[in-house]
C-alpha positions in Angstrom: 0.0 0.0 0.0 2.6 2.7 1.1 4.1 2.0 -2.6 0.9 3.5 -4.3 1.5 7.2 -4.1 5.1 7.2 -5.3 3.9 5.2 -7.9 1.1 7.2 -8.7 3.1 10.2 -8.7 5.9 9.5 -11.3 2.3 8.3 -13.4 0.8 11.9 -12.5 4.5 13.2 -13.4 4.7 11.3 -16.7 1.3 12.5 -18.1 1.5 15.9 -17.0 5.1 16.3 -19.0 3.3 14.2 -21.9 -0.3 16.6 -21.5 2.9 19.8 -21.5 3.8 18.4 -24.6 1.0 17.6 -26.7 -1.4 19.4 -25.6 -0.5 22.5 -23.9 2.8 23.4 -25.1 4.4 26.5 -24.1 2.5 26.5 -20.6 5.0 25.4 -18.5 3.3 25.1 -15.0 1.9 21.4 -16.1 5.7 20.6 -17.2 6.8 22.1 -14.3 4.7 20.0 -12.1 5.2 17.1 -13.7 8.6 17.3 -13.3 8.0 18.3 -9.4 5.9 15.1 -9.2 8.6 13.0 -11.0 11.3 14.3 -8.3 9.0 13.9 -5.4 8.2 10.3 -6.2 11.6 9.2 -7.0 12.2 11.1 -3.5 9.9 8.8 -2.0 10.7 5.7 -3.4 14.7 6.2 -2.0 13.6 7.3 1.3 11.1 4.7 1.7 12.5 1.3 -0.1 16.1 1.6 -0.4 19.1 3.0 -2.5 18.6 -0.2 -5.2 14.8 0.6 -5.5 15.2 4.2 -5.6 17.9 3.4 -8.5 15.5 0.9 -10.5 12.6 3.6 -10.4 15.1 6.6 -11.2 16.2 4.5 -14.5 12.7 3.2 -15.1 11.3 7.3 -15.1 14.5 8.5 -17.3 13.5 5.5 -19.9 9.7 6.6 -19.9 11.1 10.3 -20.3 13.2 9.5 -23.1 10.9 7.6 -25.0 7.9 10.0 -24.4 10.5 12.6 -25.9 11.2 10.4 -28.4 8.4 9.9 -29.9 7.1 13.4 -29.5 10.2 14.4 -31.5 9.0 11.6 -34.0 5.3 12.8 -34.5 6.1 16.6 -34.9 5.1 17.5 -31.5 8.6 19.5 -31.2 7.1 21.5 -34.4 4.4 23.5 -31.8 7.8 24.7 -29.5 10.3 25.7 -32.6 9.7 28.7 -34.8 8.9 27.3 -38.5 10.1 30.6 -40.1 13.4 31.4 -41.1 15.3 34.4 -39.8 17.6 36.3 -41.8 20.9 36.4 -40.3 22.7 39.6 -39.7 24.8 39.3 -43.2 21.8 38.8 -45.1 20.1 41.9 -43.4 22.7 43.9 -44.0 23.1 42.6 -48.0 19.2 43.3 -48.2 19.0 46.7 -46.5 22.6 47.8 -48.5 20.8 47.4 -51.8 18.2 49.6 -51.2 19.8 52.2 -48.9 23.3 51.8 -49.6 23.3 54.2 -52.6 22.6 57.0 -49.9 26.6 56.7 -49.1 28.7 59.5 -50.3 25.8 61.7 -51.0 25.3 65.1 -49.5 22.5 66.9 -47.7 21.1 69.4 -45.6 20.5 69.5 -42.3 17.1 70.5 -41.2 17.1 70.0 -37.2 20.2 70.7 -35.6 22.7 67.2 -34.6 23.4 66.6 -31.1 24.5 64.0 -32.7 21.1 62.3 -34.2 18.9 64.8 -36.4 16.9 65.0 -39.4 18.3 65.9 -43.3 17.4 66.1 -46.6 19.0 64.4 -49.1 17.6 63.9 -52.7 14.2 65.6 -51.2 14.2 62.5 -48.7 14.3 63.1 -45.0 16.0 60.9 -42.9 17.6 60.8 -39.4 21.4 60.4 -39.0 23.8 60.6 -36.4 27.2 62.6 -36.6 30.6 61.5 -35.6 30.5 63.3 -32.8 30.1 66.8 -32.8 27.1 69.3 -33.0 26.4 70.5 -36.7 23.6 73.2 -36.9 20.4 73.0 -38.9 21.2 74.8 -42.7 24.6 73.4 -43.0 25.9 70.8 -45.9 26.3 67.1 -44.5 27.9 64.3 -46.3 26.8 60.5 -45.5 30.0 58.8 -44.9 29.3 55.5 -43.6 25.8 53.4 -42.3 25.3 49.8 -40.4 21.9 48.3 -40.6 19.5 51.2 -38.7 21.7 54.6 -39.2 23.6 56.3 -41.4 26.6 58.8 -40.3 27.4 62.1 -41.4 30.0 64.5 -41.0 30.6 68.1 -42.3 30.8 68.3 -46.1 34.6 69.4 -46.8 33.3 72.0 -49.3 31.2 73.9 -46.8 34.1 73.3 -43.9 36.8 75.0 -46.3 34.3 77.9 -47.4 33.8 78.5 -43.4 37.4 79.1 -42.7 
């Protein structure tokens, strides 16, 4: 009689990880019970029966948990935890985005809101925000975008206007 409720817990424990898996994936409190009631009968089942019981059941419980995993892996029940769509890596991002904004680069505009160092210009009668190098550049002056990664592009001082200025 006393070995009823071990067993019946690393039952309880087995179905709720195989209910977590089938049919409420993503929960996590039914997995995370089941795996409380796997520990608590295996617990049980050492304290109460011996280390060569506790051993037998702890190997018995792993080979139930493997196969349930298994076969869930073997049906497609792994498909309802894994994203099915593909993300593009950062070198494809940047290869996408470079075509359509790279030929931005080298081109020169003007500033409409000063940069301290992020601010809006105009450049081929397309605003945009950009950040400088560094310093402030006031609103009106002639900007040059000299470099971008995949969200900003950067801007510094167009030589033309920094020569005329000195």
């Amino acid at each position: 009689m006393e070995l009823i409720l071990p067993i019946g817990l690393l039952l309880l424990g087995l179905f709720l990880i195989w209910l977590e898996i089938w049919i409420v994936p993503g929960l996590n409190v039914v997995g995370v019970g089941g795996l409380l009631s796997l520990a608590f009968g295996i617990f049980l089942i050492f304290t109460g029966f011996g280390l060569l019981s506790g051993v037998t059941a702890l190997g018995l419980t792993a080979t139930a948990g493997f196969s349930l995993f298994y076969f869930a892996q073997k049906n497609g029940a792994w498909d309802k935890f894994i994203l099915q769509t593909t993300l593009l890596s950062g070198e494809e991002l940047a290869k996408l985005e470079g075509g359509e904004r790279g030929h931005y680069l080298g081109k020169s505009g003007i500033v409409l809101t000063p940069l301290r160092p992020t601010g809006i210009i105009e450049v081929e009668g397309e605003r945009m925000e950009v950040v400088t190098e560094g310093g402030f550049i006031s609103s009106g002056s002639k900007v040059r975008i000299v470099a971008m990664d995949r969200q900003k592009f950067f801007v510094r001082l167009d030589e033309q206007n920094e020569t005329s200025s000195t």
